[in-house]
N, C-alpha and C positions, 0 to 999 in steps of 0.2 A: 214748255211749249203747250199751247192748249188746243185743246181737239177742239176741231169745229161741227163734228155733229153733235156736241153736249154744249153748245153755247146761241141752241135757237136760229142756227143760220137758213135762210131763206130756201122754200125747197122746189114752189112755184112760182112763176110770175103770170099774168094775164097777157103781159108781151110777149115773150118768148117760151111761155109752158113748163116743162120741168127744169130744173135746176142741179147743178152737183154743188152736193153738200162740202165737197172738199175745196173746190177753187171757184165756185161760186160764178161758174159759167153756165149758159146752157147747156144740157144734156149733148145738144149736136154739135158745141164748140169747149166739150170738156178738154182739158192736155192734161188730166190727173194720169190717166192710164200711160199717155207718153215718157211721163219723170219714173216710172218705177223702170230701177235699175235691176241689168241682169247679173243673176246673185253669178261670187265666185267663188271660187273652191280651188282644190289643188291639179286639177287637171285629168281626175281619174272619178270614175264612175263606179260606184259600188251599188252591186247587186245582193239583196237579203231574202229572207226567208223570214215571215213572221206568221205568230201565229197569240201575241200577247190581244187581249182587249177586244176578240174578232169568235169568242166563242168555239175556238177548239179548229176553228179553219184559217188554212194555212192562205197568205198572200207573199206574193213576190213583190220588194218592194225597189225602185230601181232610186236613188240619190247621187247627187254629184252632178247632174248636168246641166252644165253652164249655157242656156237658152232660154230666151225668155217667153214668157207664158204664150204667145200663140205658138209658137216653134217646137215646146215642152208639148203643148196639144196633142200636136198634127204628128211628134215621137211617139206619145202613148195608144197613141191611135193606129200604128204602125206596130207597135212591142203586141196590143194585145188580140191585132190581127193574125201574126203571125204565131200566136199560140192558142188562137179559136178561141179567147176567154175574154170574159168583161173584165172592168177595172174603174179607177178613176185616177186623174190628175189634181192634186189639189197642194197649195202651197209648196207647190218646187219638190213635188217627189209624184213618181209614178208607180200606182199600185196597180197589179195585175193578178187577179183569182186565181189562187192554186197556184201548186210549187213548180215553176218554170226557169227556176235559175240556169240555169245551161243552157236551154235554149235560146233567151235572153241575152246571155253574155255574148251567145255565139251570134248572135243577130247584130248588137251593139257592136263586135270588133269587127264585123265585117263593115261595117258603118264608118270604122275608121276613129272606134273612142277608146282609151285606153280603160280597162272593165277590171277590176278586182272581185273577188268573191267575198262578200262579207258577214260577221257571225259566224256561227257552228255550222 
C-alpha cells in the first residue's frame, strides 16, 4: 500500500484552500477522520500504574476502551476531573498524573465498564 504523504500528494488548491493529504479532499469535506474505526478489545478496561520512561513519576494509565477518539476525550476529561489532575489522551489510552488507580476504577464501574486492575 503506498502512503500518500510520501508520494507528493497535493496539499493546496487556489479553489478550495487546504487539502487532506490522505483523501485528497478539502480540509472542510475530508471523511478521512470518519473511516477510523473504533478499536476493540475484550470488553474489559484495565487500569495501570506507570512510572517507566516519565522520569521517576508515577501516571495512571487507563486501556481498553472501546470508544472512539471524541468519546475517549470527553472520558479523559471526566477521569482527570475527578481526580483534580492533568493527563492526556493519546492513541486510545488515557493517561492521568499521579497514582489514582482506585479512584479510577471506582469512577469507571460506576460508569457501568467492566475495570480490572493491571501490573503490580
Amino acid at each position: 500500500m503506498k502512503n500518500h504523504r510520501l508520494s507528493g500528494g497535493l496539499v493546496y488548491s487556489t479553489d478550495s484552500g487546504r487539502m487532506c493529504p490522505d483523501c485528497r479532499q478539502p480540509v472542510a469535506q475530508c471523511v478521512c477522520h470518519l473511516k477510523k474505526p473504533v478499536p476493540t478489545g475484550d470488553g474489559i478496561v484495565r487500569v495501570s500504574r506507570q512510572t517507566k520512561g516519565r522520569g521517576g513519576k508515577a501516571v495512571t494509565v487507563v486501556t481498553g476502551v472501546p470508544l472512539d477518539a471524541t468519546a475517549l476525550a470527553e472520558l479523559g476529561k471526566k477521569l482527570k476531573a475527578a481526580c483534580g489532575s492533568g493527563g492526556t489522551v493519546k492513541d486510545g489510552v488515557i493517561e492521568v498524573q499521579g497514582d489514582h488507580c482506585d479512584k479510577l476504577m471506582d469512577v469507571l464501574k460506576a460508569q457501568g465498564w467492566t475495570v480490572k486492575r493491571a501490573g503490580g
